[in-house]
N, C-alpha and C positions, 0 to 999 in steps of 0.2 A: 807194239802198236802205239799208236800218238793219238791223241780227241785232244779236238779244239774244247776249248775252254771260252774263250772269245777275242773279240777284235775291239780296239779301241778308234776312237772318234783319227785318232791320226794315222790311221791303215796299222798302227801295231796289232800283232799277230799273238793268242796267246794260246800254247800247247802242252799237254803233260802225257807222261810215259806210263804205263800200265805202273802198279806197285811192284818193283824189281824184289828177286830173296833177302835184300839187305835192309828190307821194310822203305825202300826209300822210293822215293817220287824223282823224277827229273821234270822241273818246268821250264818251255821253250820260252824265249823272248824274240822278237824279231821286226823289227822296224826297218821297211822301205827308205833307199835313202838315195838320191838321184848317181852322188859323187862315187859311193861307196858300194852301192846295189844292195847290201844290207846294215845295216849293226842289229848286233844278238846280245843277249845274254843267257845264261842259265842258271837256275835255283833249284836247289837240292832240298826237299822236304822230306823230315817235318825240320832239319833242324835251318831254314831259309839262309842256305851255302851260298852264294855268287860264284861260278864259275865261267870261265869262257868269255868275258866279257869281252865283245869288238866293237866299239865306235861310239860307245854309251860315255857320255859326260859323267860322274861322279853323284851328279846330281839326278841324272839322268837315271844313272842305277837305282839310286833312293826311292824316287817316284813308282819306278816300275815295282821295285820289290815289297813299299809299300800297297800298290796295286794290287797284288800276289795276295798279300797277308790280308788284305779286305773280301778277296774272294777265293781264297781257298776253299768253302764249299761248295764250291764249284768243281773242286776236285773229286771227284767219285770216288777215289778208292783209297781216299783217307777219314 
């Protein structure tokens, strides 16, 4: 199952996966993007993994994953 987590001022989208057996979390990233229909990323908690990233600037990662790290209790089932 997925729960929003929240949405940011720029239509970003933010969603996490129930706590899977391997104690870990998958959190969704997903920003609307007109050219590309989305860019994503994902993060892997607790230990904040990047995977998957598509169309996110470098910088772009940063911000979001610092995003993540300020609202992690937000995460329920960590």
């Amino acid at each position: 199952m997925i729960y929003p987590v929240m949405t940011l001022e720029d239509d970003t989208v933010i969603t996490h996966t129930e706590m899977r057996d391997d104690g870990t979390v998958k959190v969704y990233i997903e920003t609307p993007d007109e050219q590309d229909c989305f860019h994503s990323m994902e993060c892997v908690l607790p230990e904040y993994r990047i995977e998957n990233v598509k169309g996110y600037s470098k910088d772009e990662v940063e911000h979001y994953l610092s995003v993540v790290k300020s609202n992690v209790s937000q995460i329920k089932v960590l």
